[in-house]
matplotlib code that plots the C-alpha trace (Angstrom):
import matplotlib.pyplot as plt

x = [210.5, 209.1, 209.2, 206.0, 204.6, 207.8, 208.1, 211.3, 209.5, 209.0, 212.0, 214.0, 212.1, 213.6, 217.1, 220.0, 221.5, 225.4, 225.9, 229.6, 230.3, 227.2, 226.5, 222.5, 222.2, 219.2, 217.6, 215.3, 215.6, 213.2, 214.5, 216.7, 219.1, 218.6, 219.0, 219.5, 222.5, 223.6, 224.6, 221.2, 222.0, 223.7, 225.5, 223.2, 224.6, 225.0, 226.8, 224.6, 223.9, 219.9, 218.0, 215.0, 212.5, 209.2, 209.7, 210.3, 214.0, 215.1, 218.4, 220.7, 221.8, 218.0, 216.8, 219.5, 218.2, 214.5, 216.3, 218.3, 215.7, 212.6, 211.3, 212.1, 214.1, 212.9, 215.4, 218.0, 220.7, 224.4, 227.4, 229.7, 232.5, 231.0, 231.6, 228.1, 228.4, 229.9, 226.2, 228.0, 225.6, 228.7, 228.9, 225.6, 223.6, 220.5, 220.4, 219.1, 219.4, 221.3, 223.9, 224.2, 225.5, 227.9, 229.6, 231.6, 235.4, 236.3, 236.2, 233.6, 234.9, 234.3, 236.5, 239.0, 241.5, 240.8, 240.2, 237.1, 236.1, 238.5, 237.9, 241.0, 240.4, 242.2, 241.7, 244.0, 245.6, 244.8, 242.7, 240.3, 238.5, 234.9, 232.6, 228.4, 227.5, 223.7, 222.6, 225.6, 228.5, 231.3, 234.3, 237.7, 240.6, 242.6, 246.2, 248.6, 248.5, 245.5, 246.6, 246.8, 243.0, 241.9, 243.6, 241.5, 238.3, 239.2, 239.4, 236.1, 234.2, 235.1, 233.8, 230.3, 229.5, 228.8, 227.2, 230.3, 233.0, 236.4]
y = [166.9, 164.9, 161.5, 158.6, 157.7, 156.3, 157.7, 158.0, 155.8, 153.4, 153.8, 153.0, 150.3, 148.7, 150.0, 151.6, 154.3, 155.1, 158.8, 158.4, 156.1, 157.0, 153.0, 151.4, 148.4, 146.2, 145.6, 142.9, 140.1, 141.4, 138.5, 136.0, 138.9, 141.4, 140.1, 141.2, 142.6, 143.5, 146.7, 147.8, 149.5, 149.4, 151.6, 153.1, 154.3, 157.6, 156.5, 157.5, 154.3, 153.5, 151.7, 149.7, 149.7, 148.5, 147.8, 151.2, 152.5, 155.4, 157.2, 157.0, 160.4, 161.2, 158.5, 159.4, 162.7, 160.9, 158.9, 161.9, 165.0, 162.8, 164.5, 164.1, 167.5, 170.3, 171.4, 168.8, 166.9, 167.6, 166.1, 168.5, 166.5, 165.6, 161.8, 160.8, 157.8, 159.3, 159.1, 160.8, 162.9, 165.5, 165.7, 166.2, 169.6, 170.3, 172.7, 174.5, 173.2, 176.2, 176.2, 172.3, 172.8, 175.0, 172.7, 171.2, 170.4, 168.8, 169.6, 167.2, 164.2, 165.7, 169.1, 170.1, 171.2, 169.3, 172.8, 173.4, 176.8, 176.9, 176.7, 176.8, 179.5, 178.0, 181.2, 182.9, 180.4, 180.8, 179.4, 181.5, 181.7, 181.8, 181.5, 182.0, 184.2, 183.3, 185.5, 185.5, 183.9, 186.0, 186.7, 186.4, 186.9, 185.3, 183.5, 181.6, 178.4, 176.4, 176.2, 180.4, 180.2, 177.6, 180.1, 183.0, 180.9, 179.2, 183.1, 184.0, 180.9, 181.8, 185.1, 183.6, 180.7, 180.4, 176.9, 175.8, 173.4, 174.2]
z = [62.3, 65.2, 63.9, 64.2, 67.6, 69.2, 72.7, 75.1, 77.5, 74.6, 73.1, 77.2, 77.5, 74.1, 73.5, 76.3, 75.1, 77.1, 76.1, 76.5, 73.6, 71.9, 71.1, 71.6, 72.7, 73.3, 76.4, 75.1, 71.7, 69.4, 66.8, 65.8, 64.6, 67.7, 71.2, 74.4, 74.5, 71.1, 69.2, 67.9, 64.1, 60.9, 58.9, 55.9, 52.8, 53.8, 56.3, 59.4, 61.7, 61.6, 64.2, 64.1, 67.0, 66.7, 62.5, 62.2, 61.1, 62.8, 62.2, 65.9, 66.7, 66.6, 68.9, 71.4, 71.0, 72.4, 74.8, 76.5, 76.2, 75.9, 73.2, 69.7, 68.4, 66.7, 64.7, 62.6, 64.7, 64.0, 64.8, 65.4, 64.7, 61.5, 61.8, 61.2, 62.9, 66.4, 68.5, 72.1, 73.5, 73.8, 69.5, 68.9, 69.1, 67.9, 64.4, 61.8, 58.6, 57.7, 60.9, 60.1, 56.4, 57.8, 59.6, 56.9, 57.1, 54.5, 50.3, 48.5, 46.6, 43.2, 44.6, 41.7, 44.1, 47.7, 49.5, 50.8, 49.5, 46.7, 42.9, 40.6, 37.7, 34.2, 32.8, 35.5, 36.2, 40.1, 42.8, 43.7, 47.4, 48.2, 50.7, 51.3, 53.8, 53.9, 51.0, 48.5, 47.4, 48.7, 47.2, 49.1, 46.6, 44.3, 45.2, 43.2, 46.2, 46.8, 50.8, 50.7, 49.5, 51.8, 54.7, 53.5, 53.1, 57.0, 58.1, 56.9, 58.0, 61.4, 61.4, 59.0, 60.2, 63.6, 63.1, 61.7, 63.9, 61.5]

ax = plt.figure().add_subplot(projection="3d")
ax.plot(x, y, z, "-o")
ax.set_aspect("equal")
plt.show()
């Protein structure tokens, strides 16, 4: 995953990275529209912030990755408070893509009931809780509240997912 020919010293020489707010911000003016002194980035669509150095756009968390280790990670970069946009050297850990997709907290927009790991079952009439456990999609029960199924599904990702932050 090692990304173009950008190198730390390259990259130090260009940008300053302070790992306790997580923020880049640029050592020399490249432009009209990046000078000395600014917040290098923007915030991309999927909501990580990108960087460009050198006419190349790189996503933050994995320059700070450069920056601090000197070498450009092996593995994805997660941020284990899942706020893609919180670049501390503190949230983020390097990952498999597997460990990373475990660390989810919240249900996604199109979830039918709002709990992560819960589907509602018309049929029953019940939510019914869920979880993958690497190879299958395990069953956890059935329970007449959405929060009870959420509880059950919170208990097992615990014990599952040891890439996961919940």
């Amino acid at each position: 995953m090692a990304s173009a020919n950008l190198t730390a010293a390259r990259l130090r020489e260009l940008l300053h990275y302070d790992p306790l707010t997580g923020i880049f911000k640029r050592r020399i003016s490249t432009s009209q529209n990046a000078r000395a002194g600014d917040v290098a980035g923007s915030i991309e669509a999927a909501g990580y912030i990108r960087i460009a150095v050198d006419g190349k756009r790189y996503r933050a968390h994995r320059l700070a990755w450069l920056y601090m280790t000197g070498e450009w990670p092996a593995l994805m970069v997660d941020h284990e408070d899942t706020n893609k946009q919180n670049n501390r050297w503190i949230n983020l850990r390097e990952a498999t893509h597997s460990s990373n997709c475990q660390n989810i907290k919240r249900s996604h927009k199109d979830s039918s009931t709002g709990h992560l790991g819960v589907t509602f079952c018309v049929r029953r009439q019940l939510f019914i809780a869920r979880i993958w456990d690497g190879k299958h999609n395990r069953y956890l029960g059935q329970y007449d509240d959405p929060e009870m199924a959420h509880q059950a599904y919170v208990e097992a990702k615990r014990k599952l997912h040891s890439g996961g932050t919940l």
